[in-house]
N, C-alpha and C positions, 0 to 999 in steps of 0.2 A: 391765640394759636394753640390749638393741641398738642400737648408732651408726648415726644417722639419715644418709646421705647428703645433704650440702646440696644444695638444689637451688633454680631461680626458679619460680614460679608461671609457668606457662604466660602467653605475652603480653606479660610482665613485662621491664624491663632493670636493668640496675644503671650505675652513669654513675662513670668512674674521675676522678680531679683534671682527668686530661688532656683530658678530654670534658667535662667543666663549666667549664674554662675558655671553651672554644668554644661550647660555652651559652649560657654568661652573656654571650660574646661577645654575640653574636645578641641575647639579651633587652634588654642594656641598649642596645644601636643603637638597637632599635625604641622603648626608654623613651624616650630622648634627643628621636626625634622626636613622637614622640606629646606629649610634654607642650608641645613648642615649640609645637602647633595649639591647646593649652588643655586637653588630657585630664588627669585624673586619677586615678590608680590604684584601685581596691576590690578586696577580695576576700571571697568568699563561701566560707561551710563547704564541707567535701570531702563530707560528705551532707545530706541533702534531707529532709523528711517524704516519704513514699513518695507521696502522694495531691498532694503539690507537682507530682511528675515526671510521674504517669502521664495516659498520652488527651494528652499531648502531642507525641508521635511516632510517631503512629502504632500500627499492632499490630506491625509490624513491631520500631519502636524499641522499645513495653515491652518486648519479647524480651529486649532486650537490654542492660534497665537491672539493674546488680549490685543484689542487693535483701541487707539489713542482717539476720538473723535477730533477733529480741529475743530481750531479757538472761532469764538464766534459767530456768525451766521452759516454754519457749515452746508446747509443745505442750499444758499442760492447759489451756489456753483453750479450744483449736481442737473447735468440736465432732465429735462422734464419726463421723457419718453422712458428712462428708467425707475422714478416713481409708480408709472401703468403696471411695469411687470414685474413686481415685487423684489428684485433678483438683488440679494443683497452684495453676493458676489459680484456683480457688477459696478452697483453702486459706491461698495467702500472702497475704491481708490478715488471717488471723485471726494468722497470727506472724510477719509484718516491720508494721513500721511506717514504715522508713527507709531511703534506699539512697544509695548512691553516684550524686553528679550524672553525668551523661547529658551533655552540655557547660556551657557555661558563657551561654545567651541565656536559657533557662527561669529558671535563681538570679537573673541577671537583674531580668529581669520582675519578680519577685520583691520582689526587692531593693528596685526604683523603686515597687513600690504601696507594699510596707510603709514607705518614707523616704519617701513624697510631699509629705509637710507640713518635712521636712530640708532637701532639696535644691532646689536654683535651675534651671529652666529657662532653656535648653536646657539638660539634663544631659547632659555628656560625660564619657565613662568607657572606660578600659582594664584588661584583663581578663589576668593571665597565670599558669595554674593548672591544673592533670593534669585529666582528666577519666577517664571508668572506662565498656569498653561489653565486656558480654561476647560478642563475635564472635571470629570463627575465627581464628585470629595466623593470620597469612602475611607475607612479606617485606614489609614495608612497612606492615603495617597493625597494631596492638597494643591488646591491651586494654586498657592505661593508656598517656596521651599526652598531651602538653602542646597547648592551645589558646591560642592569642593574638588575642583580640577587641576592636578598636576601636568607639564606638559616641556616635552621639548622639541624644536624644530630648528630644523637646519641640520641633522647627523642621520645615517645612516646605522652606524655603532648600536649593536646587539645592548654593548657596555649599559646605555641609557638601561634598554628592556631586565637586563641583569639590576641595577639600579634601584628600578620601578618594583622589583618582587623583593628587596631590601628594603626600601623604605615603607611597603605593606608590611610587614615582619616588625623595623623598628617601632611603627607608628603605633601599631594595633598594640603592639607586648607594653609599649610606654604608656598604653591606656588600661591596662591591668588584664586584657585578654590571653587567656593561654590555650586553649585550642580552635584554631581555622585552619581554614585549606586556602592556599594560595592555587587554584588552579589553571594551565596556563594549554594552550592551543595553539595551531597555525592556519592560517588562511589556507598555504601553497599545501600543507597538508589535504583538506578535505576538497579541495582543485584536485589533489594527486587522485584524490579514493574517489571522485566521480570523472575522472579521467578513466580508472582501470576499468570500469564496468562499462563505459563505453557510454556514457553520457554525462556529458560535461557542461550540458545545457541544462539539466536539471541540479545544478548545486545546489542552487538555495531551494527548491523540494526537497532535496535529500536532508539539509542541515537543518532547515527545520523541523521535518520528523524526527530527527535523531535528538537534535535539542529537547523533545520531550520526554527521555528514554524514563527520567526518574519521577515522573508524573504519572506514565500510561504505561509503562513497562516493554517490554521485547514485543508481546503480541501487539498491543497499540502501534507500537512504532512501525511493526511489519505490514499492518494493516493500511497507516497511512501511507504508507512506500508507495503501495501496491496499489492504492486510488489517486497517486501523482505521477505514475507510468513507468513503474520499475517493474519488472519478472520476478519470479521464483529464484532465478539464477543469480539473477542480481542482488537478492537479500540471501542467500548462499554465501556470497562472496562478503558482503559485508556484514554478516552475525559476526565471525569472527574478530571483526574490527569494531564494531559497536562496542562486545563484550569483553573487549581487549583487558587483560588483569595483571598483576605481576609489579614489580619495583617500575621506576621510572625508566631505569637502564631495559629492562625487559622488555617496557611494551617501546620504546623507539628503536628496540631491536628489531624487533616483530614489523615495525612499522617498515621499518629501511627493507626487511623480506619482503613485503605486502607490494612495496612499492616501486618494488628494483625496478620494474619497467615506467617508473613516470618519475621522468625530470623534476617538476615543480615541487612533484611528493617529496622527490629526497631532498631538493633546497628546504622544505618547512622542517624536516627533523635535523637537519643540518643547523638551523638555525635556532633550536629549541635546545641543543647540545652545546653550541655557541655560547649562548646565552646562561648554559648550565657551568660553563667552565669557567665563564668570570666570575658568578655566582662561589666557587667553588675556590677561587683564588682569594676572595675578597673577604669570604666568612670559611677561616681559618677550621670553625669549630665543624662545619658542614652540617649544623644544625637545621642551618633554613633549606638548605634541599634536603636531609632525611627525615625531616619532620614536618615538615609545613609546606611544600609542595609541589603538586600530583600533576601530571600529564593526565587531560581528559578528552578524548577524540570528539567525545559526545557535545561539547565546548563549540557554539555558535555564534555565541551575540556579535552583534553589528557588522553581519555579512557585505552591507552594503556601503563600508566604508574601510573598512580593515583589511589589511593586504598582507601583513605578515602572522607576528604574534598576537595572541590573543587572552586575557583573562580577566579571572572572576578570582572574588572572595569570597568563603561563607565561615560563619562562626558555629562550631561544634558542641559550642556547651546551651545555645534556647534557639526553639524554632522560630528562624529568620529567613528571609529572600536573601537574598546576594547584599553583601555591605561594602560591596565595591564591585568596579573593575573597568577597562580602557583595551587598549592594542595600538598596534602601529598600522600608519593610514600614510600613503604617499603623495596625496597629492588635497592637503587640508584648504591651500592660498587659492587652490585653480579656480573657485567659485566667484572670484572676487580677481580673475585675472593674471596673480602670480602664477604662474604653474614649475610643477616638478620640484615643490618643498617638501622633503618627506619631514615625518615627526612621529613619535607616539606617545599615548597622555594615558594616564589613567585619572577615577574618583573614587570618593570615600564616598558612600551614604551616608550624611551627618546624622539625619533622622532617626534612621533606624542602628546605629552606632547607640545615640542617645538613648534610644529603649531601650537596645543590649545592654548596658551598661546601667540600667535605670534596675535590669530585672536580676543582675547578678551583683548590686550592691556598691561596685567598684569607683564609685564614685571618693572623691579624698576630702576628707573633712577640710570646709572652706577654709582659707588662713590668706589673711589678709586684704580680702577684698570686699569688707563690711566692715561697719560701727563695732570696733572691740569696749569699747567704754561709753556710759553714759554717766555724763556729770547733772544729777537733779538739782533743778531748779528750784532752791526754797524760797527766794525773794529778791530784792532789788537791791540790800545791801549786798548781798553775798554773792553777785552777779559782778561787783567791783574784784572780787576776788578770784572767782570761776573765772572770769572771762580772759586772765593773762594767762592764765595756768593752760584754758584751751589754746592759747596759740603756742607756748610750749610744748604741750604735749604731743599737737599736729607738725610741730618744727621738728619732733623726733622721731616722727613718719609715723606717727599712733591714729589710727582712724579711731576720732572721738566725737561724740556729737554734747553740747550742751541743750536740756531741754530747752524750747524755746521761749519758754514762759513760766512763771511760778504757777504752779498745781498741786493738788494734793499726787500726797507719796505713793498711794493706791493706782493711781491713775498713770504716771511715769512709770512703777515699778510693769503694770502691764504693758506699755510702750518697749520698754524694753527687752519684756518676754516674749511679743508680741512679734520683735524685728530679731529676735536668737542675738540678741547680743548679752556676749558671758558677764559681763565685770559693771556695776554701775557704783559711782562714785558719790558719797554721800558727804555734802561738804556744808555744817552750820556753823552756829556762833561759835561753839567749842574749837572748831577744828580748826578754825578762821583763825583764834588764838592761837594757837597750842603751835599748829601747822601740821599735823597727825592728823590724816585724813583717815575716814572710813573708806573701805574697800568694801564692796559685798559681789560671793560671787553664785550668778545667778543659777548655776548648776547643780551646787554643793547647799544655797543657802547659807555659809560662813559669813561672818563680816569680821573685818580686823581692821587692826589701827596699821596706817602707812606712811612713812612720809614722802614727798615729793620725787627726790634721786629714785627712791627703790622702786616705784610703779612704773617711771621710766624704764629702768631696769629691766623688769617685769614684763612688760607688756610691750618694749620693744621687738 
C-alpha cells in the first residue's frame, strides 16, 4: 500500500500546546466574566438532525451546512429516478439525515423548546464550541471555527442590553485591550427613518447601503440608494441622518427631532437611553459610556432577525473586522414552535481576538499550565530516588515531568529547551548523598545547590 501524505482538510487547523495556551487564555477571561453576570455554560451535540438546521439560513446558508452521509449502504434507499437527474438537492434527504451545526443560536433554540419545562426563566446561557460551514477558506475565514455566544431569554429588560455592553468593556479590558468602540443601534430606529421618507418597504435596501457608508463613502452609498428606488429627495432627507456627528446625547437628540413624526423611531431611541441610564447607574465612573460607546445609525447587521437593539465591536489600536457583536430578536423559539420568547445575545470573535492580541503582544506569560521542572534521567539507580521525590513534588501541585529514560545530558537538556520549560533538576550520586540537589535554571544558565523543602518553596 502506498504512504498517504499527511495532510489537513482544507479550512481546517491544528492548535500546538503554545496556541492553546492563548486559547484557553481567551476562553477562560470571557468564562470568568460571563458567569459573574449569572450565565451558565451548556453545550450542544457537534451535529444536528439535518431537518433541525435546514430553511434556517437561508438558501444561501443551507449551501453551506456540512451534511452527515448515513451509516451504511446509503444509497439503496434513494430512489432511482433521482440518480438520472443529477439533483443533489433532491437526493440528500433520501441519504443524510444529520449534519454538522451551522452555529451555535439554531441548537440553541433547540435546546430551550426541548428544556422548557427544566429551565428557569430568564434563561442565561453561554455557548463556546467549533461550529462547521462549508465556504471557501481564505485568510481569515475557515470552515471549522470556534463561536462564543452570550444569551438571555425569557426578559424583555433593557437591564440585559445595558449588561451585554458591560460585559463587552469588562471582557475585552481583562484581556489587556484598551481602545474599542462598543457601537450600538436600533432596529425601531431605522423602521422610524424609512417610515419618514415614505418607504418602509425598502428598509433593508436602505440598511444595507447605508451599512457600507465606511467602505464606499457618501457618494457610493447615495449611488446605491438611488439604484434600489429612492429619489433625490429622499437622500436630502437622509444625509443628514447618515452623517449624523456630535456626543451620544446629540445625535439621539437629533434623532428624537428627525423622528418626532414616527412612533417606532421614538420607541428605538427611547430604548437606546434606557439602556444608557442603567448603564449609567451601574458604572458609577461613566467610563464605559464616555469612552467606549458610540451611537451609530449607520449600524445594520442582522436586519432579518433583530427587532430592537443592535451592536458591534471594533478594536482601535490594528486593522480588524468587527470582534464582536449580537442584538435583541423576539421571537428566537418560534422556529421550532415556542412562540413569543424574546431574548438578546451577543459574540466574541475568538479568532480574530486571538490575532489582536497575537499582534499587540498582550498575551501573559504562561504560569502554570506547563512542565516547570524537569528531573534528568541519569540511570536506574537514581530513578529509586527521582521517582518519590516526583510524586512529592506533583503532591505540591508542581507540574514536573521526570525524563522517561536514561539519556545523555545533551539530549534531555534540549527536551527541555525544546518544551520552555525554565528549571531542570539535576540529581546524581553526590546529591543522592548529600540530599543538595542541583537546580539549573534554563534562562539564566545558573545552577546551584538546593535542598528538597526550598524548591518546594520555590517553585510552588
Amino acid at each position: 500500500m502506498a504512504t498517504v501524505k499527511p495532510s489537513l482538510a482544507r479550512g481546517t487547523r491544528d492548535f500546538s500546546p503554545a496556541e492553546m495556551l492563548k486559547r484557553n487564555y481567551i476562553f477562560n477571561t470571557l468564562k470568568r466574566v460571563f458567569k459573574k453576570y449569572g450565565y451558565s455554560e451548556i453545550q450542544t451535540p457537534s451535529f444536528e438532525n439535518l431537518q433541525t438546521l435546514t430553511g434556517k439560513y437561508g438558501d444561501e446558508g443551507d449551501q453551506l451546512i456540512f451534511k452527515i452521509l448515513n451509516s451504511g449502504d446509503y444509497l439503496s434507499k434513494a430512489p432511482d429516478d433521482l440518480f438520472e437527474s443529477k439533483s443533489s438537492t433532491k437526493l440528500i434527504s433520501h441519504i443524510s439525515e444529520k449534519a454538522l451545526r451551522y452555529d451555535l443560536t439554531v441548537p440553541f433554540a433547540r435546546y430551550v423548546v426541548m428544556h422548557q419545562n427544566d429551565i428557569s426563566l430568564p434563561f442565561k446561557r453561554f455557548q463556546i464550541q467549533p461550529v462547521w460551514r462549508a465556504d471557501n477558506p481564505q485568510r481569515g475565514r475557515y470552515r471549522e471555527f470556534y463561536q462564543c455566544d452570550v444569551d438571555v431569554v425569557g426578559s424583555e429588560s433593557l437591564l440585559n442590553e445595558a449588561e451585554f455592553i458591560l460585559i463587552y468593556h469588562e471582557a475585552l479590558k481583562n484581556l489587556g485591550l484598551q481602545d474599542f468602540t462598543i457601537k450600538i443601534n436600533n432596529r425601531k430606529i431605522l423602521s422610524g427613518i424609512a417610515e419618514i421618507i415614505g418607504k418602509p418597504e425598502l428598509i433593508v435596501d436602505m440598511t444595507v447601503a447605508i451599512d457600507k457608508l465606511d467602505k464606499i463613502g457618501l457618494e457610493g452609498v447615495n449611488k446605491e440608494l438611488l439604484e434600489r428606488g429612492f429619489t433625490t429627495t429622499d437622500l436630502e432627507i437622509l444625509r443628514p441622518i447618515i452623517l449624523l456627528e456630535g456626543s451620544n446625547e446629540e445625535k439621539l437628540s437629533a434623532l428624537k427631532h428627525v423622528l418626532s413624526n414616527s412612533e417606532i423611531g421614538l420607541m428605538g431611541v427611547a430604548e437606546i437611553e434606557e439602556t444608557f441610564d442603567y448603564i449609567s447607574k451601574l458604572d458609577s465612573s461613566n467610563e464605559v459610556l464616555h469612552q467606549f460607546v458610540e451611537v451609530d445609525i449607520t449600524l445594520a447587521r442582522g436586519l432579518n432577525y433583530y427587532t430592537g437593539c443592535i451592536f458591534e465591536v471594533k478594536t482601535n489600536e490594528v486593522a480588524m473586522g468587527s470582534i464582536g457583536g449580537g442584538g435583541r430578536y423576539d421571537d428566537l423559539t418560534g422556529m421550532f414552535g415556542l412562540k413569543g420568547l424574546t431574548g438578546v445575545g451577543v459574540s466574541f470573535g475568538a479568532d480574530r481576538i486571538y490575532d489582536v492580541l497575537e499582534e499587540l503582544n498582550l498575551y501573559p506569560e504562561a504560569k502554570g499550565d506547563y512542565t516547570k521542572l524537569l528531573i534528568v534521567n541519569f540511570d536506574k539507580e537514581t530513578e529509586s530516588f527521582t521517582l518519590p521525590l516526583l510524586n512529592r513534588l506533583r503532591q505540591a501541585n508542581i507540574a514536573v515531568e521526570l525524563y522517561p529514560t536514561a539519556a545523555k545530558l545533551k539530549k534531555q537538556m534540549k527536551y527541555a529547551d525544546n518544551k520552555g520549560i525554565p528549571y531542570v533538576l539535576l540529581i546524581g550520586d553526590e546529591e543522592v548523598s548529600s540530599g543538595q540537589l542541583s537546580l539549573k535554571d534554563m534562562q539564566t544558565g545558573d545552577q546551584r545547590k538546593i535542598d528538597e523543602s526550598t524548591l518546594i518553596a520555590e517553585l510552588s
